[in-house]
C-alpha positions in Angstrom: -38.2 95.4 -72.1 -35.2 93.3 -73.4 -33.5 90.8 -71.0 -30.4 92.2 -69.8 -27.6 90.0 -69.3 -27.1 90.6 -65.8 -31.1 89.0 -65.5 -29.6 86.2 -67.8 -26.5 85.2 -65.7 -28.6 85.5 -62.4 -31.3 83.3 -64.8 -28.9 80.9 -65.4 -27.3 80.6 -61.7 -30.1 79.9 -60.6 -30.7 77.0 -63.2 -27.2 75.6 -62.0 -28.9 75.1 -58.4 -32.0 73.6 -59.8 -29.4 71.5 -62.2 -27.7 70.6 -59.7 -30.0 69.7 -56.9 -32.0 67.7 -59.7 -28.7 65.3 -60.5 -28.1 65.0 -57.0 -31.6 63.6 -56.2 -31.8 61.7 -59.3 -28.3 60.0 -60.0 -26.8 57.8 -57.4 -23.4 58.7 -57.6 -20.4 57.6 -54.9 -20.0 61.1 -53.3 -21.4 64.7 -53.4 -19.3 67.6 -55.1 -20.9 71.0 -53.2 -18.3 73.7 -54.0 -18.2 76.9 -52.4 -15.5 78.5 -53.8 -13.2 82.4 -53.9 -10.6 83.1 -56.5 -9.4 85.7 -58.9 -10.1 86.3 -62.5 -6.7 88.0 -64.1 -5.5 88.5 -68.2 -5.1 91.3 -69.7 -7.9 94.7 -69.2 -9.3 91.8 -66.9 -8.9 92.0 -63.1 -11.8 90.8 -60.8 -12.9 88.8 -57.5 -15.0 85.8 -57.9 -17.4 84.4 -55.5 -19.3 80.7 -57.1 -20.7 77.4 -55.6 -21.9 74.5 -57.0 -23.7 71.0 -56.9 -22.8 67.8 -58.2 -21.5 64.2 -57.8 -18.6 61.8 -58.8 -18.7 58.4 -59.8 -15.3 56.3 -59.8 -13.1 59.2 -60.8 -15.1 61.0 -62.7 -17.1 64.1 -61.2 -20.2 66.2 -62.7 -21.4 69.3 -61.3 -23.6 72.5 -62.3 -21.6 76.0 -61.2 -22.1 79.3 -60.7 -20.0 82.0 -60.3 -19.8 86.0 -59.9 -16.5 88.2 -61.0 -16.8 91.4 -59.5 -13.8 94.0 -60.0 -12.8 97.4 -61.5 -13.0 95.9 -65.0 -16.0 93.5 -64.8 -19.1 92.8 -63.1 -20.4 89.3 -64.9 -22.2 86.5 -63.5 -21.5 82.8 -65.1 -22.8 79.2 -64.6 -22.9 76.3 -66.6 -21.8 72.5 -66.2 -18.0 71.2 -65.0 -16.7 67.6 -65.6 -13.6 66.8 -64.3 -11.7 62.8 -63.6 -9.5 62.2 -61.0 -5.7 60.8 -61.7 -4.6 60.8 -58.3 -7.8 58.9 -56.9 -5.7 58.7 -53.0 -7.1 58.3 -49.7 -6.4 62.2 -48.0 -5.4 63.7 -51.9 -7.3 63.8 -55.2 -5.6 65.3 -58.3 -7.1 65.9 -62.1 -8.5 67.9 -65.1 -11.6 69.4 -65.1 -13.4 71.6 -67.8 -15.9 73.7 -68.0 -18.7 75.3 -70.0 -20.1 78.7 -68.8 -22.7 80.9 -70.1 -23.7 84.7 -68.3 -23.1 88.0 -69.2 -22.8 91.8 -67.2 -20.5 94.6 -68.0 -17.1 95.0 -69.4 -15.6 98.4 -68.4 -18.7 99.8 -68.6 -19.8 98.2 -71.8 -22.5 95.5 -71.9 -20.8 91.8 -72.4 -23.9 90.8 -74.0 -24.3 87.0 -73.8 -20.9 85.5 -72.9 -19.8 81.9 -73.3 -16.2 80.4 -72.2 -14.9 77.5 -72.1 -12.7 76.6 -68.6 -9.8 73.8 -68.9 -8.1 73.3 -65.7 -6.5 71.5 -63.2 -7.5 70.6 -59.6 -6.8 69.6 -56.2 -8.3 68.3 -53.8 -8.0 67.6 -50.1 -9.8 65.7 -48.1 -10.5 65.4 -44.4 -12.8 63.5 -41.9 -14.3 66.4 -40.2 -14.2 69.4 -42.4 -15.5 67.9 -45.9 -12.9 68.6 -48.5 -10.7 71.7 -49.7 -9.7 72.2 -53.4 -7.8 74.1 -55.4 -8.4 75.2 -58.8 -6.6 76.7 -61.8 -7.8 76.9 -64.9 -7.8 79.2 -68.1 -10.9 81.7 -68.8 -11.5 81.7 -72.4 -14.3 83.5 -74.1 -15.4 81.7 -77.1 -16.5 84.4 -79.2 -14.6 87.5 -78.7 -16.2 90.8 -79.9 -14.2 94.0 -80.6 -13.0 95.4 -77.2 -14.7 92.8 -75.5 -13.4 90.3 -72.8 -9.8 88.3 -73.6 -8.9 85.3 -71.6 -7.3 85.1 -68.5 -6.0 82.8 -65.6 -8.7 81.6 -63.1 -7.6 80.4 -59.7 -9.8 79.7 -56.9 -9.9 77.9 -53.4 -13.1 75.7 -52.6 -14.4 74.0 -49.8 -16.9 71.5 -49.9 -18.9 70.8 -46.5 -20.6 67.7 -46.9 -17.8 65.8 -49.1 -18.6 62.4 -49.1 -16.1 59.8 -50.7 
């Protein structure tokens, strides 16, 4: 029976947590990033929901984590996950602003068609609030593009999403 890419996203989700935990425990960075995150997927044939978390830490300004991330809509019904770097400009006290990119590999269905393995690459911006008792909030916007683009197959589109992260640490 071949792997279908639904098994492969869910696959590689659940590499991102082991990923993730496995930095975590292993690096000692300055804070935890723990994102769990809501947002829409929208471009053109391309309208979805998204649901993702993640694990990581940040060093300095810098940040590494391993996501994951679901887009479920009348279009598409693809699961993602892969690593995100971003580095802080705004490094303040209460606010943190930056870039951050990402790299995601999954797959699923494209109106009704299979995506077969899907890559994209995720250059955004972010930011971030933080707070004493709450962790931090963060807001993301970034740009969904498919690196390989089959006939009929999924175009890029504008990703925005809200985070929270409980046990943000700085």
């Amino acid at each position: 029976m071949p792997l279908r890419p639904t098994a492969l996203a869910a696959g590689l989700a659940a590499f991102a947590c082991v990923a993730g935990l496995s930095f975590n425990a292993h690096a000692d960075p300055d804070g935890m990033l723990t994102p769990i995150s809501g947002g829409v997927l929208m471009g053109p044939g391309l309208r979805a929901s998204t649901l993702g978390f993640g694990f990581g830490g940040f060093d300095d300004q810098k940040g590494l984590e391993v996501i994951g991330r679901a887009a479920l809509g009348p279009d598409v019904t693809i699961g993602m996950g892969g690593p995100r770097g971003s580095f802080d400009f705004i490094d303040g006290e209460k606010v943190e602003f930056g870039i951050a990119l990402a790299a995601t590999f999954g797959g699923g269905r494209y109106h009704d068609r299979s995506t077969r393995l899907l890559a994209a690459a995720e250059p955004g911006l972010f930011l971030r609030f933080l707070t004493d008792k709450i962790g931090a909030i963060q807001l993301d916007a970034a740009w969904y593009q498919p690196v390989y683009i089959r006939e009929g197959g999924i175009r890029g589109g504008l990703l925005a999403s809200i985070a929270w992260h409980p046990v943000f640490d700085d």
